[in-house]
C-alpha positions in Angstrom: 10.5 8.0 -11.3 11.4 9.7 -14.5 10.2 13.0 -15.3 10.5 15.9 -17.7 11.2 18.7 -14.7 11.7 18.5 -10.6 10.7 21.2 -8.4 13.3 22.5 -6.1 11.7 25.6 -5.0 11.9 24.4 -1.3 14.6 26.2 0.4 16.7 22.8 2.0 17.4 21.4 -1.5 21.5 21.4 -2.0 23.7 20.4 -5.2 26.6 18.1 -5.7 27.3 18.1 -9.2 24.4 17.6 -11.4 22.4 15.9 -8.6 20.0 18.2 -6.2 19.5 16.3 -2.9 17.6 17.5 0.4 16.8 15.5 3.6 13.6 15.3 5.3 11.5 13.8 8.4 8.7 12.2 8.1 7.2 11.1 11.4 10.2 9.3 13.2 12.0 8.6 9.8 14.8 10.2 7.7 14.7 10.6 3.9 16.8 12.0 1.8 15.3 12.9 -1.4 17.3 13.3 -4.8 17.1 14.5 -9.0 19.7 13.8 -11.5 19.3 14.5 -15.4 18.8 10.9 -16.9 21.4 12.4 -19.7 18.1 12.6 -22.3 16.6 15.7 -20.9 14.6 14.0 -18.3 15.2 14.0 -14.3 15.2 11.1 -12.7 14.1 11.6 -8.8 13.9 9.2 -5.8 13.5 9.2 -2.2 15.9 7.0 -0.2 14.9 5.8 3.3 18.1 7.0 6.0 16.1 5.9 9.4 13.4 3.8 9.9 10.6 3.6 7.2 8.0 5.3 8.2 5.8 7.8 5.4 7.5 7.4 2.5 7.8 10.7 1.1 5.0 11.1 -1.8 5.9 12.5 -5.3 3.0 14.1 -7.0 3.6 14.0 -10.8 1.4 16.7 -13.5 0.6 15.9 -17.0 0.5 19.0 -18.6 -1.2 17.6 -21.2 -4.5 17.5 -18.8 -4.7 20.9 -19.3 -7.5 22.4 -21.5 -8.0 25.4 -23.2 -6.5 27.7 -26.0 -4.7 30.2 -23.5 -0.9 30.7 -24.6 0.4 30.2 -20.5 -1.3 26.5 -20.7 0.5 25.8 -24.1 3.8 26.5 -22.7 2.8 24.5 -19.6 2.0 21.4 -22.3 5.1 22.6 -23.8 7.2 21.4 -21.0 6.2 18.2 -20.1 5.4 16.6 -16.9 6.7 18.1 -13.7 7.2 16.5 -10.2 7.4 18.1 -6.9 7.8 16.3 -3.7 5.5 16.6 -0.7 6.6 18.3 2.2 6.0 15.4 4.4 7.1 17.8 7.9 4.3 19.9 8.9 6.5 21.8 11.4 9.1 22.5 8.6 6.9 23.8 6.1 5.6 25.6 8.7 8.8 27.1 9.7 10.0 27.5 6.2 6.9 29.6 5.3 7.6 31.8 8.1 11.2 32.1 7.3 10.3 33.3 3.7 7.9 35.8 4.7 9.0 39.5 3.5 11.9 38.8 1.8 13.4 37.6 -1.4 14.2 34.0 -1.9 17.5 33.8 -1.9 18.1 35.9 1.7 15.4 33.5 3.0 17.6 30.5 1.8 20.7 31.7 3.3 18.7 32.0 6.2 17.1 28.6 6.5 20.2 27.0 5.8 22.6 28.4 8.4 19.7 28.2 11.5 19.5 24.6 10.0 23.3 24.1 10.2 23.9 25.9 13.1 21.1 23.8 15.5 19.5 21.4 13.0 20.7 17.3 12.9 23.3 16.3 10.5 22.1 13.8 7.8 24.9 12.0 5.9 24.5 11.5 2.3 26.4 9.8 -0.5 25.9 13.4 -2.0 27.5 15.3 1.0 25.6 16.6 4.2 22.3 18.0 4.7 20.2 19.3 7.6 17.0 18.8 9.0 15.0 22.2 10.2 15.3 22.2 14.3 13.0 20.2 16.1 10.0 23.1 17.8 11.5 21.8 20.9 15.0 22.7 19.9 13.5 26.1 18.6 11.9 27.3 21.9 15.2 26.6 23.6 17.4 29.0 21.7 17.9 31.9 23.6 17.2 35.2 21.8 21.0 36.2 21.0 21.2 32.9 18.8 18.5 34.2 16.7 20.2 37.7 16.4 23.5 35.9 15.4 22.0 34.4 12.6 20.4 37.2 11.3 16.6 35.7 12.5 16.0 38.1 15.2 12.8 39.0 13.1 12.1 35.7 13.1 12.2 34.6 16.5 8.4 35.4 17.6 7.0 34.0 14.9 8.6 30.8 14.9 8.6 30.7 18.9 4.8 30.8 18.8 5.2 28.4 15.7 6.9 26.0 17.8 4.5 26.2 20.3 1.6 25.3 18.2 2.8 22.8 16.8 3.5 20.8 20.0 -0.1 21.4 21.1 -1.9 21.1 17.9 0.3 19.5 15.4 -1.2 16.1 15.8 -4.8 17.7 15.0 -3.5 19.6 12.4 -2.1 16.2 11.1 -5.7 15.4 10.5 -7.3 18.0 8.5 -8.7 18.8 5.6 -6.1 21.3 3.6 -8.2 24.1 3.6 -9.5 23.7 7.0 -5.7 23.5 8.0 -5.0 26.5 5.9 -7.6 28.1 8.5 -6.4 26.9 11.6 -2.6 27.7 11.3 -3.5 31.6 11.2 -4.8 31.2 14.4 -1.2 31.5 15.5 0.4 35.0 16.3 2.3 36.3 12.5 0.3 33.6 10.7 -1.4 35.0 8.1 -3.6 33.8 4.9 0.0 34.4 2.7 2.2 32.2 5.3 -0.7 29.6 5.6 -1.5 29.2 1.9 2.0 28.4 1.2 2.5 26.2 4.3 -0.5 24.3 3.1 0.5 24.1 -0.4 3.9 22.7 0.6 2.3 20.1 2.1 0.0 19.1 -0.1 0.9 20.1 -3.6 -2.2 22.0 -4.0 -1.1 24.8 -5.4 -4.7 26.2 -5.7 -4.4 26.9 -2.1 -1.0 29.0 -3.1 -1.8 32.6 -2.8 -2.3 33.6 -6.8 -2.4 37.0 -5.7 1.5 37.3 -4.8 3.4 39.5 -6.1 6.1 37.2 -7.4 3.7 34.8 -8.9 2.6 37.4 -11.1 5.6 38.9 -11.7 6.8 35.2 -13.6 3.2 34.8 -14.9 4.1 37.4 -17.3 6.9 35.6 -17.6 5.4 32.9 -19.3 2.7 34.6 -21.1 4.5 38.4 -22.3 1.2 38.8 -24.8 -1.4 38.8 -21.9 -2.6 41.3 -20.1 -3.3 40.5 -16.5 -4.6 42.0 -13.7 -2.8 43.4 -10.7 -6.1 44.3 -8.2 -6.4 41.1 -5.5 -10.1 40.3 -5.4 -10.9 39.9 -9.1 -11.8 36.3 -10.5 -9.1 35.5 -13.5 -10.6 34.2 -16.8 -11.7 30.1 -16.2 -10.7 27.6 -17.9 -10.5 23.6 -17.2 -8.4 20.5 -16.0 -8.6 17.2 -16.9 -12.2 17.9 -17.7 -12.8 18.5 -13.9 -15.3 21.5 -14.7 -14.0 25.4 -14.4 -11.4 26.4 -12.2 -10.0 29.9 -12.0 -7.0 29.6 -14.6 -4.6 30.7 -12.2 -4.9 28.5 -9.7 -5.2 26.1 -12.7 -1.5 27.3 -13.2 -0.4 27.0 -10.3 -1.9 23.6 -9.7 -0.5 22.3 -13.1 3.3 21.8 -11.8 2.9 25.1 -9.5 3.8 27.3 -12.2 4.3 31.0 -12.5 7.0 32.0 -10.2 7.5 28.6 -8.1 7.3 26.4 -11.6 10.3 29.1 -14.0 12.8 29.3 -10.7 12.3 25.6 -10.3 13.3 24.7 -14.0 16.2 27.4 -13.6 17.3 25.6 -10.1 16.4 22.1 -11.6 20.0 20.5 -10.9 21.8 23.9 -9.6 20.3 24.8 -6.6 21.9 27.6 -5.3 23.9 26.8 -2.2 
């Protein structure tokens, strides 16, 4: 698939050269997924099966052109052409990954993700180098507490313990549900909150209208986008409306989220798009 932009805001996606590659499991199957510029200022972005072929890893593909409306954020959306973004196709890792990103900045909580993942994750060989799956829940509730301290995840270890936990139990109900429903269920575990289950959720599913719009750093590259609008900082208040793809009115930012999960998740991903930081 050819596409104007690639997300590669998730925090396992790795760099050799120009192409950004990142593993995944899906059920009992290995992927590893990959974007390389086509050399005419489009990506070009596949998944390749690495074991077994089961759940194909699903690409969900925005047309900014679908979005309505005269406000200046959705012409530079329309500006930029389409944009891809890969489902998360590992409940448990998105899971895990949420977790891992929770109070700090991006980068620290990619450092972080990477060197659990190297440190106790499995090894997936790629023509692009190594990458790591996320360890198994299983493999997470047998660390002993010092490993998480050694890697700097000793805030970290609760939350992803019960994580684990949950997932085993429920994971295969949780498979089942409707996104919002999920979004619901998965703060029923201890440190799950609505920020950590809105972005687990919208990992998953690309619906980035489930994405917290109130986050700080989605605002913060909001105003990136649009510097002549004013927007507002109280949590609680209903943005302006406006429409996509003639589905009727939607709050316009989770319109902006939804349309190539923009703001802060869609400018670090065209900045990352083939140099994901290591």
């Amino acid at each position: 698939m050819i596409v104007s932009s690639v997300m590669t805001d998730h925090l396992s996606w790795l760099s050799a050269g120009e192409t950004a590659y990142r593993a995944v499991r899906s059920g009992s199957s290995t992927w590893v997924l990959t974007c390389t510029p086509t050399g005419t200022g489009a990506n070009q972005t596949e998944a390749h099966p690495v074991h077994g072929e089961e759940g194909a890893p699903v690409l969900d593909v925005v047309d900014p052109d679908g979005l309505t409306g005269t406000d200046d954020v959705a012409d530079v959306l329309r500006a930029a052409g389409t944009v891809g973004r890969w489902r998360n196709p590992d409940l448990w890792d998105a899971l895990a990954t949420s977790i891992i990103r929770q109070v700090i900045r991006a980068g620290q909580a990619r450092k972080l993700y990477r060197a659990f993942c190297e440190a106790h994750g499995e090894e997936v060989l790629t023509p692009y180098g190594p990458a790591w799956l996320f360890p198994t829940p299983g493999a997470v509730l047998e660390l002993p507490d010092d490993e998480f301290t050694a890697l700097g995840m000793a805030f970290k270890r609760r939350p992803l313990k019960a994580a684990a936990e949950a997932v085993l139990e429920f994971g295969a109900k949780w498979a089942e549900l409707d996104p919002a429903v999920l979004r619901d269920e998965v703060q029923g575990v201890s440190r799950i909150g609505p920020w950590t289950a809105g972005a687990t959720v919208a990992d998953l599913t690309n619906d980035y209208a489930l994405y917290p719009y109130a986050d700080l750093a989605v605002r913060t590259w909001a105003r990136r986008l649009s510097t002549r609008r004013t927007w507002r900082n109280r949590t609680g208040v209903r943005p302006p409306l406006g429409t996509v793809g003639g589905q009727g009115p939607v709050s316009l930012d989770a319109a902006h989220t939804r349309m190539g999960s923009t703001s802060c998740q869609y400018l670090r991903s065209r900045r990352r798009l083939t140099h994901p930081q290591h």
